[in-house]
Every structure is written in structure tokens, then in C-alpha cells.
C-alpha positions in Angstrom: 10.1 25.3 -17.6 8.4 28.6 -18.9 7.0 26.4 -21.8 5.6 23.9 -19.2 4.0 26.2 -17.3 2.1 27.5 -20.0 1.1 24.2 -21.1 -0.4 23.7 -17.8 -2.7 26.6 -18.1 -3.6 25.4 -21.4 -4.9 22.0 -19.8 -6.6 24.0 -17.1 -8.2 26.1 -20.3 -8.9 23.0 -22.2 -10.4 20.9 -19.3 -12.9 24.3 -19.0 -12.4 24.2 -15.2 -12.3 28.3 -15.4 -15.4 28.5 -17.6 -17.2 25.5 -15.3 -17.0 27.9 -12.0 -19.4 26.0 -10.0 -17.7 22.3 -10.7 -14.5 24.0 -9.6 -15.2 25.5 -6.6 -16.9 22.4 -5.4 -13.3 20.4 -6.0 -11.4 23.1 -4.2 -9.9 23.7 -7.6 -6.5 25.7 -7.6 -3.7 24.3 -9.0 0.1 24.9 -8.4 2.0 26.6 -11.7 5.0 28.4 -10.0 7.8 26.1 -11.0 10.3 26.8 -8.1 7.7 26.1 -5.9 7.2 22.6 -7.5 10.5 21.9 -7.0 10.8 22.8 -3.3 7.9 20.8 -2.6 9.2 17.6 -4.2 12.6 18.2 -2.5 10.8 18.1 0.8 9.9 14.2 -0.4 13.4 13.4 -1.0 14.9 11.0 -1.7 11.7 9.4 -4.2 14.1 7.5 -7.0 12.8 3.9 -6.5 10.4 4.5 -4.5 6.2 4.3 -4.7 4.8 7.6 -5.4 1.3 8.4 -4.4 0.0 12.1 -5.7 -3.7 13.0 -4.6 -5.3 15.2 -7.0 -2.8 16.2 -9.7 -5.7 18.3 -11.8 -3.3 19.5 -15.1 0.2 17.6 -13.7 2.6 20.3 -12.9 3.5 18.4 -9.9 3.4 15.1 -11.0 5.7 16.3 -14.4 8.4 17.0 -11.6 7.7 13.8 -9.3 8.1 11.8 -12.8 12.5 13.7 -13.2 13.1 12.1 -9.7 12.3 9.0 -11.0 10.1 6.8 -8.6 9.7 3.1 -8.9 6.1 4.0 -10.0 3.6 6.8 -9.7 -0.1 5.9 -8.8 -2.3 9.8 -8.2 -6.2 9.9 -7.4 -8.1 11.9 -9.2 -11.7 12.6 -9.1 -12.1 15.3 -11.7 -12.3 13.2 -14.8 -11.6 15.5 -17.3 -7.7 15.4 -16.5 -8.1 11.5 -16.4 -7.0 11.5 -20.3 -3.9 14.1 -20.1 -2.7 12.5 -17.0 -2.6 9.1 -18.1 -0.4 9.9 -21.4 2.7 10.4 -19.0 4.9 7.3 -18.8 5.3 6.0 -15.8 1.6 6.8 -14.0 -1.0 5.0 -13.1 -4.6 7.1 -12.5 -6.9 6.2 -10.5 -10.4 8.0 -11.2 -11.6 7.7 -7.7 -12.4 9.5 -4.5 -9.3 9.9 -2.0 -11.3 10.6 0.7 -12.1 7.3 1.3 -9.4 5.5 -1.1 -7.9 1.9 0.4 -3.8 2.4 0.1 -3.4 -0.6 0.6 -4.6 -1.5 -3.1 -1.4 0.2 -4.1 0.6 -2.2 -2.1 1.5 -6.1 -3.6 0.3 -8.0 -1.0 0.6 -11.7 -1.9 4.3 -11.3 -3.2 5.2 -9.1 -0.2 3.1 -10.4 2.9 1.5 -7.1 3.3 -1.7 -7.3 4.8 -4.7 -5.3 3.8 -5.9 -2.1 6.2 -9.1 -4.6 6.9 -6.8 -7.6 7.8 -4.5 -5.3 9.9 -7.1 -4.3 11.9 -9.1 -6.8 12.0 -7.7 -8.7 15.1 -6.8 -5.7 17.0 -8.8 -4.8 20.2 -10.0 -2.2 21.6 -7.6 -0.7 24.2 -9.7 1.5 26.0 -7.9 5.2 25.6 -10.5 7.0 27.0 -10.2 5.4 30.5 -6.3 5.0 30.2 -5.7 8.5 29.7 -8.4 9.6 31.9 -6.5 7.9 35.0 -3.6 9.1 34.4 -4.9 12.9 33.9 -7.1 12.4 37.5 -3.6 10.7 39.0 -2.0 14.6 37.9 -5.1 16.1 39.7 -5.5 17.9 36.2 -9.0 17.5 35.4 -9.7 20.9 36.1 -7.9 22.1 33.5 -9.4 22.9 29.9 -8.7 20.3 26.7 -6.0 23.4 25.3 -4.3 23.3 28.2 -3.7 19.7 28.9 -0.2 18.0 28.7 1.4 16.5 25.7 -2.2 14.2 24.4 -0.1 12.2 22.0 2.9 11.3 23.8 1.0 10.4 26.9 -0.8 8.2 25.0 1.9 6.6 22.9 3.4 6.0 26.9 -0.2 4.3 28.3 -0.7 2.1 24.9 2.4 1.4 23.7 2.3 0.1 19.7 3.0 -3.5 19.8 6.5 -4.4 17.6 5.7 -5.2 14.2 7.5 -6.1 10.6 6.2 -3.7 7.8 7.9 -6.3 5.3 6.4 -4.3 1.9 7.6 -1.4 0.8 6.1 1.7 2.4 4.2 5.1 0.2 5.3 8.3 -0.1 2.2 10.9 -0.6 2.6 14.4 -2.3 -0.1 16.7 -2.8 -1.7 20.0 -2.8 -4.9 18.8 -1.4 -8.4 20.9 -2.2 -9.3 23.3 0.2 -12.6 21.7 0.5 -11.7 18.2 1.6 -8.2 18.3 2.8 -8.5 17.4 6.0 -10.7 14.4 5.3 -8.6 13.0 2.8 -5.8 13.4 5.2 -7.3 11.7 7.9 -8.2 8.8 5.8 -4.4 8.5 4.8 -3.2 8.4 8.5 -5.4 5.1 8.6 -2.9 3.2 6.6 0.2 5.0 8.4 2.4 2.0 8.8 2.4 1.3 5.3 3.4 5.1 4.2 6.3 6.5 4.7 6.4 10.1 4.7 3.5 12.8 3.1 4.2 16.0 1.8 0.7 18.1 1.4 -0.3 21.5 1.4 -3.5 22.9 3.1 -5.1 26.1 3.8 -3.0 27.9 6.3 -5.6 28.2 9.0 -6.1 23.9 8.6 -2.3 23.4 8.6 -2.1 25.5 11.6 -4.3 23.6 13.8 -2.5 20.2 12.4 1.0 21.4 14.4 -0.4 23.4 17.1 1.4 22.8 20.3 -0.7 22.4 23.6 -1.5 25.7 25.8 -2.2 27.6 22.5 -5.6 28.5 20.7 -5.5 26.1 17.8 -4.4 23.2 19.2 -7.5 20.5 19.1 -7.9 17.3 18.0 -6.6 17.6 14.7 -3.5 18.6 16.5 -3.8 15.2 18.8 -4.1 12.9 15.9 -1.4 14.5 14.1 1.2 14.5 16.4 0.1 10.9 18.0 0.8 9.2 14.4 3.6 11.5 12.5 6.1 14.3 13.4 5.3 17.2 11.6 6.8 20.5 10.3 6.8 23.3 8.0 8.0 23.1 4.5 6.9 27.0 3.4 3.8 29.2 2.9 2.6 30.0 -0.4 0.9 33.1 -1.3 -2.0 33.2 -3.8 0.3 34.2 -6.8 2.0 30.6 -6.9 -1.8 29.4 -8.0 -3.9 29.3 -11.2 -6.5 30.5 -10.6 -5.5 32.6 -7.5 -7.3 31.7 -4.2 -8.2 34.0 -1.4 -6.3 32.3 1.4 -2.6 31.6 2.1 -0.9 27.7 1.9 0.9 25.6 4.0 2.9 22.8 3.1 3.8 20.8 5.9 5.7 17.4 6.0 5.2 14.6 7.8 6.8 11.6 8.8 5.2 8.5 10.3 6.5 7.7 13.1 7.1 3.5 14.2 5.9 4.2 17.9 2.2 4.7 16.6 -0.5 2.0 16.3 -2.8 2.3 13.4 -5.6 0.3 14.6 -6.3 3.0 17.4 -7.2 5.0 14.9 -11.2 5.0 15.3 -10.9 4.8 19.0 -8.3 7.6 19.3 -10.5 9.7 16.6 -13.7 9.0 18.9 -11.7 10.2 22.2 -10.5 13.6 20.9 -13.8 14.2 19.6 -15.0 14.3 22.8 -12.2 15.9 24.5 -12.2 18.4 22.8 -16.0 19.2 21.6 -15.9 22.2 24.1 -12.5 23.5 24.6 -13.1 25.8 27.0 -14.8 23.4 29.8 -13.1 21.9 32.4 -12.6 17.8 31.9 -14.8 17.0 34.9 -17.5 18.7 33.5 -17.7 16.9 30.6 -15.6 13.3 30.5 -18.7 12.0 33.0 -19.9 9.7 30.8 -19.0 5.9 29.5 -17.2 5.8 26.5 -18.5 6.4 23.2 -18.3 4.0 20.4 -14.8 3.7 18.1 -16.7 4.2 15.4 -17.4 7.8 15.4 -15.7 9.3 12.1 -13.1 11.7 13.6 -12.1 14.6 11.2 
């Protein structure tokens, strides 16, 4: 394991991300080398033999070398620093894709005409919009709440999983299982473009920067909950794997890690995705104002990018 880490350090060397300091801060550029902490972050996937293995952003492969000994069905990563394109893609069993995965379709990964699986476009396609602004506005003026501030409002996801209930549905293909230890740069909206194909993924394991993963679990009544926190929580249950320190990374980083876990959770209905993503970025664009001072207005358009 000694030998391997090494060897990773020599890709980072040879790919010149140290020497090209600009190109890697711009990719959030610091990868995972510790070996024990690979290995507790692939347990927290468990069980992955036979399964469909998506990692985001592998850079040098010290992760995906220990995805690849719990031998998944297949292992597809996205990677959008093309100098790793060549070392990654002389590992058995991997497929790269040289892309973005901030806006990357999942559902690419997934064999639709032998399995029935519809694309995200299809899935959504006939679903209408069911108006959560005005559902959950009711039912907060019914509590004689609106005074309250955003923070401090009731459990957001539940209530809404209870006003627009997910219709029952058959996810006939086989679902994804996501590792990663996301850039610090674009973490959160490569996340957020993952929870758009929820129902066809079944668990992701990712690390962020503490202060991100933070607001990403934050319970109502409590400074960093927002609507990261709402989206979250309406589409997965989440926890705490561990925190990293810097030392686990090469090249170190300033900040502390998170790796949190989450499971996607059947009571959740993608296609509110854009319409849930529009509410809480109204509801909570000023934390600190009470709901009547602000929710006075129709109802924005579903198509307002939400993270």
C-alpha cells in the first residue's frame, strides 16, 4: 500500500498539477493519498461487488485503485482534467469519461432499451408542475407561522414530502452508486446536478469542504441550515462518514473535509427538482426576514438553477 501511495504522487508529479499552480487551483485540485482513509470511505459504499460504480473526479486513482478490489459490475468516473485521462483508462475494468460532471446526464450510464429505463428528459418530461410554493405556504399560514424566519421554520422537507406526495413508481434498471472527493470549487454544483437523477442512484458517498457539508445536514432552528439543507434532506438521508484533516491530502489544503453519505430515499420525486430548487431560493434569500415580508409575490419560474 506504501508502494501505491507513492505511485500516486508520482502521477500527480508527472501530470505537473504541482508545477501548473493556476490549472490546479481552478479544479479544486487535492487529492486523497492516506490509504486507511481510502478504505473507510469505500466501506461507507458497501456492499459495491456487482454493482455500477460512478467516481467523479478520480485525478491520479487512489480511490478508484480501491473501488476496483471490491469488484463492481463496472466502473464509469468523470474526469475533466485530461491529463489523468491516459493513466486512468489503463485500469481494467473503467470506463473514463473526459467530461464535465457538473452538468453530466447519468442517465447515459444506465442501459435503457434492454432495461426500460427512461432518460432524466423522458422522466420528466410529463411531469407537472405541482405548485410547492403555494402548498407549503398554506399549510405554514394554517400554523399561523409566517412570522417566523426561514431558520426557524418546521421540518421543510418532510412537510413537503407530506403535501406532494411522490407518485409510486418501478425503477426496473439497476440503480448508481457515486464515490467521490469532489473539488472544493464546484462541489456543490456537481452535487446538485446528481440529486436530479436520484431515483436512478442509489446511494453517494462524497466529501466536501467542512463548512459546505455542514450546511448540507443542518437541522432547522440552527445557523447553517438553508436551502442546501432543504434539498438535501427532501431527496436523501444523510450522515457523517468522518472529517479529514489536511494531512490525508497531496497537496495539503487549508480547510478541513467531510465525507458524508447519502442515501436516496423512495418517498422523493425527482421531477420537483427545478420547482423545489426555485422555492428554497426564495425562502431562504434573506434568512433573517419574516415569511410575510417576503413570500408576497406569485411564484417564480421552475427554472431558476438552484445551487
Amino acid at each position: 500500500m506504501f508502494d501505491e501511495t507513492q505511485q500516486i504522487k508520482q502521477i500527480v508529479r508527472d501530470t505537473a498539477v504541482l508545477q501548473s499552480k493556476a490549472r490546479a487551483k481552478s479544479f479544486g485540485q487535492h487529492f486523497l493519498i492516506n490509504p486507511q482513509i481510502l478504505e473507510r470511505i469505500v466501506n461507507a459504499s458497501e456492499p459495491l461487488q456487482g454493482r455500477v460504480v460512478v467516481e467523479i473526479g478520480p485525478g491520479p486513482g487512489g480511490l478508484t485503485r480501491e473501488i476496483l478490489r471490491r469488484q463492481p459490475a463496472h466502473l464509469f468516473v468523470i474526469e475533466k482534467d485530461g491529463r489523468f485521462v491516459e493513466s486512468l483508462s489503463a485500469l481494467d475494468g473503467v470506463t473514463v469519461f473526459n467530461e464535465d460532471a457538473s452538468d453530466f446526464n447519468y442517465s447515459r450510464l444506465i442501459e435503457a432499451k434492454s432495461d426500460g429505463c427512461a432518460s432524466q428528459e423522458e422522466r420528466a418530461s410529463d411531469a407537472p408542475p405541482v405548485n410547492i410554493r403555494e402548498r407549503v405556504l398554506q399549510a405554514i399560514e394554517a400554523e399561523g407561522i409566517l412570522d417566523l424566519e426561514s431558520r426557524l421554520l418546521p421540518d421543510i422537507p418532510s412537510l413537503i414530502r407530506q403535501l406532494c406526495p411522490a407518485p409510486i413508481r418501478e425503477v426496473p434498471c439497476s440503480r448508481l452508486k457515486i464515490i467521490s472527493n469532489l473539488p472544493y470549487n464546484a462541489g456543490s454544483v456537481i452535487y446538485a446536478n446528481a440529486l436530479k437523477y436520484a431515483d436512478i442512484i442509489e446511494d453517494m458517498t462524497l466529501m466536501f469542504q467542512k463548512e459546505v457539508a455542514e450546511r448540507l445536514i443542518a437541522k432547522s432552528n440552527s445557523r447553517d441550515y438553508g436551502r442546501l439543507s432543504v434539498i438535501t434532506q427532501y431527496f436523501t438521508d444523510a450522515c457523517r462518514v468522518m472529517r479529514l484533516a489536511p494531512g490525508s491530502f497531496y497537496p495539503p489544503p487549508k480547510v478541513y473535509s467531510d465525507v458524508l453519505h447519502f442515501k436516496s430515499r423512495a418517498d422523493a420525486d425527482p421531477h420537483l427538482f427545478s420547482e423545489l430548487s426555485a422555492f428554497c431560493l426564495e425562502l431562504f434569500q434573506h434568512k433573517r426576514k419574516k415569511l410575510k415580508n417576503r413570500l408576497t409575490h406569485s411564484q417564480k419560474e421552475s427554472t431558476v438553477n438552484a445551487i
